[in-house]
Structure formats: structure tokens, C-alpha cells
Residue, then its C-alpha position, 0 to 999 in steps of 0.5 A: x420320588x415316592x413318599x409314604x404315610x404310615x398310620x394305625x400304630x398304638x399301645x394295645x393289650x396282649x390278644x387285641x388287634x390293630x390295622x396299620x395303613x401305608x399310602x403311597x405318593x408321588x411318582x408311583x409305577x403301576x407295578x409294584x411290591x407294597x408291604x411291611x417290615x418291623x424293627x424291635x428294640x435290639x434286633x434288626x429289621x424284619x419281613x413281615x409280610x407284603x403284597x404285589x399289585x396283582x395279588x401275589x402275597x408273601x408273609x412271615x411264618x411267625x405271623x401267619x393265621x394272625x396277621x393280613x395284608x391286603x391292598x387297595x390299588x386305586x388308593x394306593x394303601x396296603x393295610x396290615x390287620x393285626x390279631x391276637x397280638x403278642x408282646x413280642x410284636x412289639x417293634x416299630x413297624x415301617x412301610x415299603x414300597x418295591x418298583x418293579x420297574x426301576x428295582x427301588x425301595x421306598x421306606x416310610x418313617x415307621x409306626x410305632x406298635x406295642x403290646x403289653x402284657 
């Protein structure tokens, strides 16, 4: 079992900047997929971006140049900065986490973000 806790949501002004963190606990495999997804209001879930245990990055193209995952593997935390964030970012933003070993996908309980106009 792996649980994992999400933080850094909030309300902000269009064009601020938010950084969310997820640590993982538990029975944590060494080798792992670590990142986020989101769920706006009406739409179903999406990539956003994740990163491997050995750097490997993946991002969404309609957040590339704003958003950066990053990751502190000692800590088990893998950080989303946010930038010159849009209404449209609006969404609750959930945590996962990818065993490479067993091929299993943990979710945390999400974190709600929202930017106003």
C-alpha cells in the first residue's frame, strides 16, 4: 500500500503561481513514475505531467513553458510549479504514483486549484 498527500492548492489571480506537493508512503518500490493529473468541472480526467525516478520527464503541451515537475527522490515528493496560471487551470489536481515494478497506480485524494479571472 502506498498513500499519498497532496498540498499547495488554492484560490489565486490569473497570472500567479502556485507549487503543489505529493509525498508518497508506504510500501514504495524504488523504481517509479511519480506525477499529476487533473479533473476540471465537466471534463474527464487529464495528463499533466510526471516524472520517473531517473529523471525521465513527460508534460502536456498546453502547459509546457508554464508548469515544472521536479521530484526529491530521498523525500519521496514530486513538486508542480505553476506559473502564469489561466482560468482554464482551473480543476482539482490529483497526485499519482506508477510502480514500475508491480505496474500499479496509486491516486492521491486531490487538491483543489482555482484561478480567477
Amino acid at each position: 500500500q502506498v498513500q499519498l498527500v497532496e498540498s499547495g492548492g488554492g484560490l489565486v489571480q490569473a497570472g500567479g503561481s502556485l507549487r503543489l506537493s505529493c509525498t508518497a508512503s508506504g510500501a514504495i518500490n524504488s523504481l517509479n513514475m511519480m506525477g499529476w493529473y487533473r479533473q476540471a468541472p465537466g471534463r474527464e480526467r487529464e495528463f499533466v505531467a510526471q516524472m520517473s525516478h531517473f529523471g525521465s520527464t513527460n508534460v502536456e503541451d498546453s502547459v509546457k513553458g508554464r508548469f515544472t515537475i521536479s521530484r526529491d527522490n530521498a523525500k519521496s515528493t514530486v513538486y508542480l510549479q505553476m506559473n502564469s496560471l489561466r482560468p482554464e487551470d482551473t480543476a482539482v489536481y490529483y497526485c499519482n504514483y506508477h510502480s514500475f515494478e508491480t505496474r500499479y497506480d496509486y491516486w492521491g485524494q486531490g487538491t483543489q486549484v482555482t484561478v480567477s479571472s
